[in-house]
C-alpha positions in Angstrom: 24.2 13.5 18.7 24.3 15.9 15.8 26.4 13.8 13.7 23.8 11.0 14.2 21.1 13.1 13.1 23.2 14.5 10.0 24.0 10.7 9.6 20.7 9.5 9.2 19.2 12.5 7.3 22.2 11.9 4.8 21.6 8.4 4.4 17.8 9.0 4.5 18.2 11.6 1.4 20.4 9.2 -0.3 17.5 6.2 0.0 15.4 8.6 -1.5 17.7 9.7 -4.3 18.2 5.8 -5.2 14.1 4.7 -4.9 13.8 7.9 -7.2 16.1 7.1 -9.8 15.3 3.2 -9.6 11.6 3.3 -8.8 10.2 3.9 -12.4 11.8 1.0 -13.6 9.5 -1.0 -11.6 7.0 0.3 -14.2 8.4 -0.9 -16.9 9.4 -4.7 -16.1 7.5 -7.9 -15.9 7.4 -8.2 -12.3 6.4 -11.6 -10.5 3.9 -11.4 -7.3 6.7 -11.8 -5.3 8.5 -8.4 -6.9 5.4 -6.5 -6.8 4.2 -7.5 -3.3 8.1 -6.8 -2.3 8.6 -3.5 -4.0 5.3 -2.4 -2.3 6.7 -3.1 1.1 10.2 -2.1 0.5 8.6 1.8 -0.8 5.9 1.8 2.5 8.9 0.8 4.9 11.2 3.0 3.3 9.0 5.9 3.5 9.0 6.9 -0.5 5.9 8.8 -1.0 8.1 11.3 -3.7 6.3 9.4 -6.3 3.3 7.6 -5.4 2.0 6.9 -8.6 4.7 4.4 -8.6 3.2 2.8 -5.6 -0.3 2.9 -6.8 0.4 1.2 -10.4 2.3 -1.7 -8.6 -1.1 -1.5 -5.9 -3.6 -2.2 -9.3 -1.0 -4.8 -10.8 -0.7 -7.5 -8.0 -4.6 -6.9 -7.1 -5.4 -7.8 -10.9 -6.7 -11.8 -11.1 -4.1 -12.9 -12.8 -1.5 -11.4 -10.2 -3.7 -12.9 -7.3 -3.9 -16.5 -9.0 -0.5 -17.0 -9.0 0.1 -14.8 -5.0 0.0 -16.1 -2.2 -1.5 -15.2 1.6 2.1 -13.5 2.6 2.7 -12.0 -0.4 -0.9 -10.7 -0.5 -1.0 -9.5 3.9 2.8 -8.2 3.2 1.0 -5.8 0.3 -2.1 -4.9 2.1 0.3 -3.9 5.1 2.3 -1.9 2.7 -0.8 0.3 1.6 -2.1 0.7 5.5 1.4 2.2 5.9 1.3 4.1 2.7 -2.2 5.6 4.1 -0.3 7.8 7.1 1.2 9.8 4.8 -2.1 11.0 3.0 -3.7 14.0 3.5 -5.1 12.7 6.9 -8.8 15.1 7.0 -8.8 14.0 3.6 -8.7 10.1 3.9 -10.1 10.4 7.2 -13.8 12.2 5.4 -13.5 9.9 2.2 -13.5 6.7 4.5 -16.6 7.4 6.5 -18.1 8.7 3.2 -18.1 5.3 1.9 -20.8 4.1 4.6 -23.0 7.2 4.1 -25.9 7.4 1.5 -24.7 7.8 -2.1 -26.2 11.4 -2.4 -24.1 13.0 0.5 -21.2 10.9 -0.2 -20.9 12.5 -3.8 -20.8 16.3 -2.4 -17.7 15.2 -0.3 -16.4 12.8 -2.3 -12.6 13.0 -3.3 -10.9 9.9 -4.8 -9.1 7.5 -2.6 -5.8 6.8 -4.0 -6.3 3.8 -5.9 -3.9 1.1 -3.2 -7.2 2.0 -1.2 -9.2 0.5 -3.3 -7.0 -2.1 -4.2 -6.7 -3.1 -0.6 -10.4 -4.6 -1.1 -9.3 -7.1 -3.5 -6.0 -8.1 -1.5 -9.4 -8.8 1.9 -11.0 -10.9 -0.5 -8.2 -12.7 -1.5 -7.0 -13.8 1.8 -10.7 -14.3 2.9 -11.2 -16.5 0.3 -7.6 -18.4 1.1 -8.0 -18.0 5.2 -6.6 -21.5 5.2 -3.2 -20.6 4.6 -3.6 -17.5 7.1 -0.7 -17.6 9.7 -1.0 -15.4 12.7 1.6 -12.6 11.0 -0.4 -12.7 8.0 -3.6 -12.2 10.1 -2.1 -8.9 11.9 -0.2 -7.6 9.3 -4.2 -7.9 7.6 -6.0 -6.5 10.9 -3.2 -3.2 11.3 -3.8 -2.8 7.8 -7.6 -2.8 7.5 -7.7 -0.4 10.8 -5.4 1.7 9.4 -7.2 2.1 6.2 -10.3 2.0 8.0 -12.0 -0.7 6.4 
């Protein structure tokens, strides 16, 4: 049993060693939908939260207009998952007081108000996108949207 957990903390430090040396070039190429919405999940699943900034930027770029007009529903609930799983490892007091802030009046909101990361915000464009393209919703796409909106509390 010990070797198993040595195992998997080894190769767990070693996925983390390789997302932070090959993360930041996700920054710095021309990346499709497709390798956005992918590189989102593939950071959330992997647990990579050493960098998040990485994660945001990508967050911003595939919920731009001209990312969304050439996405699709999977690409877009795959994404929105990604930042409902990114959202557990926030500051959880934190997220949990700047969610419910959001429905409060705008005067006692500002005293408490500290940013959301910006996939938060993000996550609202990714809703209206597959809103507005609900047709081509399949049931995954619809629960991988519903965990995701609980989660972030939407």
């Amino acid at each position: 049993f010990a070797l198993n957990i040595s195992g998997e903390s080894f190769l767990h430090e070693r996925q983390i060693d390789l997302f932070h040396q090959l993360a930041p070039l996700l920054l710095f190429s021309p990346l499709s939908p497709t390798d956005t919405s992918c590189a989102m999940w593939a950071m959330a699943k992997a647990q990579y939260v050493i960098d998040k900034g990485i994660f945001d930027q990508l967050a911003m770029s595939l919920a731009s207009e001209a990312m969304l007009k050439r996405s699709n529903t999977r690409l877009v609930s795959q994404a929105l998952w990604s930042c409902g799983k990114m959202v557990e490892f926030e500051d959880a007091k934190i997220i949990a007081r700047n969610l419910d802030d959001r429905g409060e009046d705008a005067g006692n909101a500002s005293e408490n108000a500290i940013n959301l990361p910006p996939y938060v915000k993000c996550a609202d464009e990714y809703i209206r996108f597959l809103i507005t393209n609900q047709a081509q919703l399949t049931p995954k796409h619809v629960c991988q949207a519903i965990w995701a909106i609980g989660r972030l509390r939407l």
